[in-house]
KOLZAKE-904174 format. One record per atom (N, C-alpha, C): chain; residue in three letters; residue number from 1; x, y, z; atom name. Coordinates in steps of 0.1 Angstrom, whole numbers, always signed. Example, Ala and Ser with C-alpha at 12.3 -4.5 7.8 and 13.67 -1.06 7.14 Angstrom:
residues 2
<atom chain="A" resn="Ala" resi="1" east="+132" north="-57" up="+78" name="N"/>
<atom chain="A" resn="Ala" resi="1" east="+123" north="-45" up="+78" name="CA"/>
<atom chain="A" resn="Ala" resi="1" east="+132" north="-33" up="+78" name="C"/>
<atom chain="A" resn="Ser" resi="2" east="+128" north="-22" up="+71" name="N"/>
<atom chain="A" resn="Ser" resi="2" east="+137" north="-11" up="+71" name="CA"/>
<atom chain="A" resn="Ser" resi="2" east="+129" north="+0" up="+79" name="C"/>
***
This chain:
residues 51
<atom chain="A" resn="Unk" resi="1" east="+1315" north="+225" up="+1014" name="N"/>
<atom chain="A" resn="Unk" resi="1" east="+1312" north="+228" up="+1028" name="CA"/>
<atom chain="A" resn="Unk" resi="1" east="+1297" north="+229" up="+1030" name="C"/>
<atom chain="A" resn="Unk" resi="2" east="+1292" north="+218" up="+1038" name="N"/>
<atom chain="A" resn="Unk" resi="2" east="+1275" north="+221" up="+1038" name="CA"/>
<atom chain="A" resn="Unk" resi="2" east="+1271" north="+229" up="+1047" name="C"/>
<atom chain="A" resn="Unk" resi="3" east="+1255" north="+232" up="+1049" name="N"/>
<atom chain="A" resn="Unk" resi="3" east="+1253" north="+237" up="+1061" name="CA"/>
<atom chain="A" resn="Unk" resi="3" east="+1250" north="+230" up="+1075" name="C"/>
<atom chain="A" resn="Unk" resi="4" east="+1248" north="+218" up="+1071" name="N"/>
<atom chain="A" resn="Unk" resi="4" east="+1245" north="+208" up="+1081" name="CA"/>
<atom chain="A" resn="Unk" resi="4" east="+1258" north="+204" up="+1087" name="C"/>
<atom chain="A" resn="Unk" resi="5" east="+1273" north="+209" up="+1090" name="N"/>
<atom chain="A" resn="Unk" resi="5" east="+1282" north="+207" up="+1090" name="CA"/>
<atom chain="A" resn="Unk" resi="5" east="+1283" north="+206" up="+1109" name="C"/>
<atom chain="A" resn="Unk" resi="6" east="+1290" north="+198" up="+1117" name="N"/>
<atom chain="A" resn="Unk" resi="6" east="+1286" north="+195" up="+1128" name="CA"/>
<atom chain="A" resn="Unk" resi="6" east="+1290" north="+206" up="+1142" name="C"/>
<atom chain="A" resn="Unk" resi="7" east="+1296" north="+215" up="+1132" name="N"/>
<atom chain="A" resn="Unk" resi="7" east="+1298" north="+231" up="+1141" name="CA"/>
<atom chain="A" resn="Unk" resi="7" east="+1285" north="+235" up="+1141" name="C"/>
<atom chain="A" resn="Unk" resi="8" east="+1278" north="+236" up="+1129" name="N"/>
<atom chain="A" resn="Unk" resi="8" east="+1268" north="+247" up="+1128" name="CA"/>
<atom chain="A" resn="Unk" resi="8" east="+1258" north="+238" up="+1134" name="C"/>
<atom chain="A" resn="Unk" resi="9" east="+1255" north="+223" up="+1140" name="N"/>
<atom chain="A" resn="Unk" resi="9" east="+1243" north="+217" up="+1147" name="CA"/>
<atom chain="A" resn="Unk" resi="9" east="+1245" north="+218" up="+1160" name="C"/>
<atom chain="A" resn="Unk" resi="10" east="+1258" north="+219" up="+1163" name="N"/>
<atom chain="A" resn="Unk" resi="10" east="+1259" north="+221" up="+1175" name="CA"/>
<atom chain="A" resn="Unk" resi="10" east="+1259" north="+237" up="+1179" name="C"/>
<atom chain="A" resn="Unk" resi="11" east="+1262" north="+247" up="+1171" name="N"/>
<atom chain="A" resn="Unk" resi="11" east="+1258" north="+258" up="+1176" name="CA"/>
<atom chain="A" resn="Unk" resi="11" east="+1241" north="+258" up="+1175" name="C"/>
<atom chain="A" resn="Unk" resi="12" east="+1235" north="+258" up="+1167" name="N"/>
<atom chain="A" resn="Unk" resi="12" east="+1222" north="+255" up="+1168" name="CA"/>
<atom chain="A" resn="Unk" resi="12" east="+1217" north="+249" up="+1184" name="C"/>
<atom chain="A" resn="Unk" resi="13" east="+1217" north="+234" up="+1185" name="N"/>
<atom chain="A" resn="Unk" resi="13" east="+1214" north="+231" up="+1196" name="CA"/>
<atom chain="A" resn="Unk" resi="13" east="+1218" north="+236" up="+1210" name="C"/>
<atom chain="A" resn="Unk" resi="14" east="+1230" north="+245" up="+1211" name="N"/>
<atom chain="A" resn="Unk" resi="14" east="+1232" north="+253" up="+1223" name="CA"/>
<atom chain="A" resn="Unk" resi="14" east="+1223" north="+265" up="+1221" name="C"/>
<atom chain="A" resn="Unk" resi="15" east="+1222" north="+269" up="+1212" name="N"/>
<atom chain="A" resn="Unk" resi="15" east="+1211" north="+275" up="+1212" name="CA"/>
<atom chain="A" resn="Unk" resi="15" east="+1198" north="+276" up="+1215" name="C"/>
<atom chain="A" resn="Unk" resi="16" east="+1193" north="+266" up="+1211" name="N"/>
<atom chain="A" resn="Unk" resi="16" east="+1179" north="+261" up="+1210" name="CA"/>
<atom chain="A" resn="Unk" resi="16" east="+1177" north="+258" up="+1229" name="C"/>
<atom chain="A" resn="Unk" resi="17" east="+1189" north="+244" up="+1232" name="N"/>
<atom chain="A" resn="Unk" resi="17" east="+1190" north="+244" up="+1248" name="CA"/>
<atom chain="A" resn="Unk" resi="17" east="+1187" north="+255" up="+1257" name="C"/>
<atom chain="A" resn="Unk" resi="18" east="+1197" north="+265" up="+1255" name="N"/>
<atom chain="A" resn="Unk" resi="18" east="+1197" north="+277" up="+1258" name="CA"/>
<atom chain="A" resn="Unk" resi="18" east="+1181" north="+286" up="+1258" name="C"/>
<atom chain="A" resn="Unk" resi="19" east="+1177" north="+287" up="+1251" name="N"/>
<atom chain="A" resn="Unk" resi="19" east="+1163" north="+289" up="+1250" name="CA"/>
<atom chain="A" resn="Unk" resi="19" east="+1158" north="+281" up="+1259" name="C"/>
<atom chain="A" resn="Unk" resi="20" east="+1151" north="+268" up="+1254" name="N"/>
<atom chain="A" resn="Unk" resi="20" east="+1147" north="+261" up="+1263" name="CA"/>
<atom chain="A" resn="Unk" resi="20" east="+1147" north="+263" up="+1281" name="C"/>
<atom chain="A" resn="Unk" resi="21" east="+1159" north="+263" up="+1284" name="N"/>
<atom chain="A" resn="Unk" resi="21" east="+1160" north="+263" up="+1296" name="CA"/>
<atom chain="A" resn="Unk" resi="21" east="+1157" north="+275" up="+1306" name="C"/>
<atom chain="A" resn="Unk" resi="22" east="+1157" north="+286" up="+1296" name="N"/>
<atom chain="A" resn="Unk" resi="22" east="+1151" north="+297" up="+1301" name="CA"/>
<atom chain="A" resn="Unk" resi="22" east="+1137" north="+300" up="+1301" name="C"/>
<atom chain="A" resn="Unk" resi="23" east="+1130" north="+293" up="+1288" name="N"/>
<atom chain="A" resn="Unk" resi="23" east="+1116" north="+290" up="+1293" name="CA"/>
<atom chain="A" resn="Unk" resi="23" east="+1112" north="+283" up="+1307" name="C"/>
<atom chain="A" resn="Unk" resi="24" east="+1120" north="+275" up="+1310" name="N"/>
<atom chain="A" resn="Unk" resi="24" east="+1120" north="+266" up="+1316" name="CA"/>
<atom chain="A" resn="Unk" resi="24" east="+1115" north="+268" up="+1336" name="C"/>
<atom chain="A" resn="Unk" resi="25" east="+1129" north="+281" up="+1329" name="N"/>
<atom chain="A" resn="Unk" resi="25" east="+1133" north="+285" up="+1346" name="CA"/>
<atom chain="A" resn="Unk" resi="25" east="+1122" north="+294" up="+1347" name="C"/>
<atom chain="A" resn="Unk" resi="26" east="+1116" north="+303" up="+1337" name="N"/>
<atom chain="A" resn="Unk" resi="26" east="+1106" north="+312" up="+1340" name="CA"/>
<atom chain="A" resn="Unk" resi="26" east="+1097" north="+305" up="+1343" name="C"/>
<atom chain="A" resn="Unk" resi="27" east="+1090" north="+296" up="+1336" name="N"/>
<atom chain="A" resn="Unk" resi="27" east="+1076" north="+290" up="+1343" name="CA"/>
<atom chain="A" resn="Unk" resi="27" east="+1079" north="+283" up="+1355" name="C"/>
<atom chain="A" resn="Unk" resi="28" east="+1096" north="+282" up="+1357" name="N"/>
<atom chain="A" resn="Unk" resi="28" east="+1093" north="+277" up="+1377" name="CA"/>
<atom chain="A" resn="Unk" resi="28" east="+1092" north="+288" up="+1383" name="C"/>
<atom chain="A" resn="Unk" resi="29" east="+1099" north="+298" up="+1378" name="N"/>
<atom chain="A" resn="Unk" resi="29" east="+1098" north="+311" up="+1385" name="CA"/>
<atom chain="A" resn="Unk" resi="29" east="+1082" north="+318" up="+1391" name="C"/>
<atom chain="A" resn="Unk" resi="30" east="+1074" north="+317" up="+1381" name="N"/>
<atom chain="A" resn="Unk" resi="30" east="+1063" north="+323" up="+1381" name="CA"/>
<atom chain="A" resn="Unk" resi="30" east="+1051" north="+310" up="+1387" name="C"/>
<atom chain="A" resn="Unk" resi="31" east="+1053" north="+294" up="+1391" name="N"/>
<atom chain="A" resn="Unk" resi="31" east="+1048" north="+291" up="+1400" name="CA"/>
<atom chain="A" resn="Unk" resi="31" east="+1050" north="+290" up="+1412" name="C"/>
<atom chain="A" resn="Unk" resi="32" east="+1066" north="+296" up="+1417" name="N"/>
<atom chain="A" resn="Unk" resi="32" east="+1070" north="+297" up="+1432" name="CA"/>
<atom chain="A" resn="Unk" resi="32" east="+1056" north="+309" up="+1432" name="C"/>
<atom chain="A" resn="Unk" resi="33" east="+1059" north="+320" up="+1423" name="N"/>
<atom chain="A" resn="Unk" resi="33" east="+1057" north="+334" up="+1428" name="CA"/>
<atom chain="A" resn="Unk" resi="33" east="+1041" north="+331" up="+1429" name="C"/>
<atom chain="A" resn="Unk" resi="34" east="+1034" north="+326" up="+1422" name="N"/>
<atom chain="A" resn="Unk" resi="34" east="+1022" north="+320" up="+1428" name="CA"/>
<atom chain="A" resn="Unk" resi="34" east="+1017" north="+309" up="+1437" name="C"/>
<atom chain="A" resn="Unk" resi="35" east="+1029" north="+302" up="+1437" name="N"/>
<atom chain="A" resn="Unk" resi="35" east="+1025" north="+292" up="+1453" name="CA"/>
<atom chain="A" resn="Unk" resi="35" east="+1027" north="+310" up="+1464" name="C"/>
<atom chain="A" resn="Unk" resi="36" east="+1039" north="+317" up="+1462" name="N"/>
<atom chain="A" resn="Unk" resi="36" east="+1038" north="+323" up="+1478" name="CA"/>
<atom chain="A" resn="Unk" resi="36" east="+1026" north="+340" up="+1475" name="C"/>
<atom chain="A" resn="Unk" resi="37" east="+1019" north="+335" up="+1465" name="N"/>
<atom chain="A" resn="Unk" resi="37" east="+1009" north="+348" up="+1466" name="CA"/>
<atom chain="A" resn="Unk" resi="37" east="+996" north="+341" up="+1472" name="C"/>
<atom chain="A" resn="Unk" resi="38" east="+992" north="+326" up="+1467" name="N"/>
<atom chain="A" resn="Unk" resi="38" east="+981" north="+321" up="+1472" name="CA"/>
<atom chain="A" resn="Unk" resi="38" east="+980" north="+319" up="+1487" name="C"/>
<atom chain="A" resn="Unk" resi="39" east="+1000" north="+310" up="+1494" name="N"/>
<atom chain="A" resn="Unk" resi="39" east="+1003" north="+315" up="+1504" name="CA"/>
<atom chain="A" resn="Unk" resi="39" east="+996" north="+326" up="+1516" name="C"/>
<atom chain="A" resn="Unk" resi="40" east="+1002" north="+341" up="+1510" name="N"/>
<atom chain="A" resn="Unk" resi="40" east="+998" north="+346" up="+1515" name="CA"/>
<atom chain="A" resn="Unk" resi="40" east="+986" north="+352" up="+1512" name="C"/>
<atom chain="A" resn="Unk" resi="41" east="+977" north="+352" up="+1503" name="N"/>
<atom chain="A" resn="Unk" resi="41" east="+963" north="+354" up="+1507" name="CA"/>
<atom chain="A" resn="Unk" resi="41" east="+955" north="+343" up="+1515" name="C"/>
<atom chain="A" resn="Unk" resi="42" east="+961" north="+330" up="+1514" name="N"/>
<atom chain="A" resn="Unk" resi="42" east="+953" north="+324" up="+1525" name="CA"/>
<atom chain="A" resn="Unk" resi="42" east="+953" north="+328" up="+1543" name="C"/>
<atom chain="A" resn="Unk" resi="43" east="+968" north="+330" up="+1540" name="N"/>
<atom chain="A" resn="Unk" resi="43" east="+973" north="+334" up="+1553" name="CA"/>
<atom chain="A" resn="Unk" resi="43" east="+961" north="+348" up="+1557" name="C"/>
<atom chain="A" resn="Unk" resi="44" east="+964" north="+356" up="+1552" name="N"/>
<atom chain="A" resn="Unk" resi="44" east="+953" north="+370" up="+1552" name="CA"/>
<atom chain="A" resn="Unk" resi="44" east="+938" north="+363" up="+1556" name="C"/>
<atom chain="A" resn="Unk" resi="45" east="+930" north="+356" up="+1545" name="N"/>
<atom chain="A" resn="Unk" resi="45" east="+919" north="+355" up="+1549" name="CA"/>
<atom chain="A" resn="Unk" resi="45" east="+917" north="+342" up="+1560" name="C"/>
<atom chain="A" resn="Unk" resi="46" east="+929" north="+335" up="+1569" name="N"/>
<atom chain="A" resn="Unk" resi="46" east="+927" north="+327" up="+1581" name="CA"/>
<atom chain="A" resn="Unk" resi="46" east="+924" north="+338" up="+1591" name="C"/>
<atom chain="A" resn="Unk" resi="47" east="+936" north="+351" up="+1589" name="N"/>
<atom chain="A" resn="Unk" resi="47" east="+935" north="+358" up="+1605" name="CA"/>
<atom chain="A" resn="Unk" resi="47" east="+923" north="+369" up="+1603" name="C"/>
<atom chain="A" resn="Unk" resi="48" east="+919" north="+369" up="+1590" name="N"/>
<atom chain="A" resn="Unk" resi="48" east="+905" north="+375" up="+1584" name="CA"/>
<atom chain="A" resn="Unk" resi="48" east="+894" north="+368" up="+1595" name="C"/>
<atom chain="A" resn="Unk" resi="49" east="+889" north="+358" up="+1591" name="N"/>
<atom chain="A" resn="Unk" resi="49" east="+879" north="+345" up="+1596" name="CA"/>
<atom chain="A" resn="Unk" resi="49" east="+884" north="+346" up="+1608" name="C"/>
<atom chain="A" resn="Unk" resi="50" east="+894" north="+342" up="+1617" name="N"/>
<atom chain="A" resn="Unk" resi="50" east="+897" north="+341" up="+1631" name="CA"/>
<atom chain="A" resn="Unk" resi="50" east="+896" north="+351" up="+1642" name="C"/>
<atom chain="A" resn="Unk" resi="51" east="+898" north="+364" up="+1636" name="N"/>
<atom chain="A" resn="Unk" resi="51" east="+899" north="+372" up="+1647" name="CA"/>
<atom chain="A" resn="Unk" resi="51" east="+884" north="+381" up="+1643" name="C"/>
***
């Protein structure tokens, strides 16, 4: 029985997947949360400038 045996690559690659995709979702996560921070400081410094 080796180790390369096609249970243990496939648990491997759900794994690895699994990681991956949670990298994944954090770095979208954390450019929404800086699209709506830049958002809102531009918004602040429009009614800053305008009024």
């Amino acid at each position: 029985m080796g180790r390369n045996n096609e249970r243990n690559i496939k648990i491997h690659n759900d794994k690895l997947h699994k990681a991956q995709d949670k990298a994944k979702q954090a770095e979208i996560l954390r450019k929404e949360k800086l699209k709506a921070i830049v958002k809102k400081f531009n918004d602040q410094n429009n009614t800053d400038n305008n009024g």
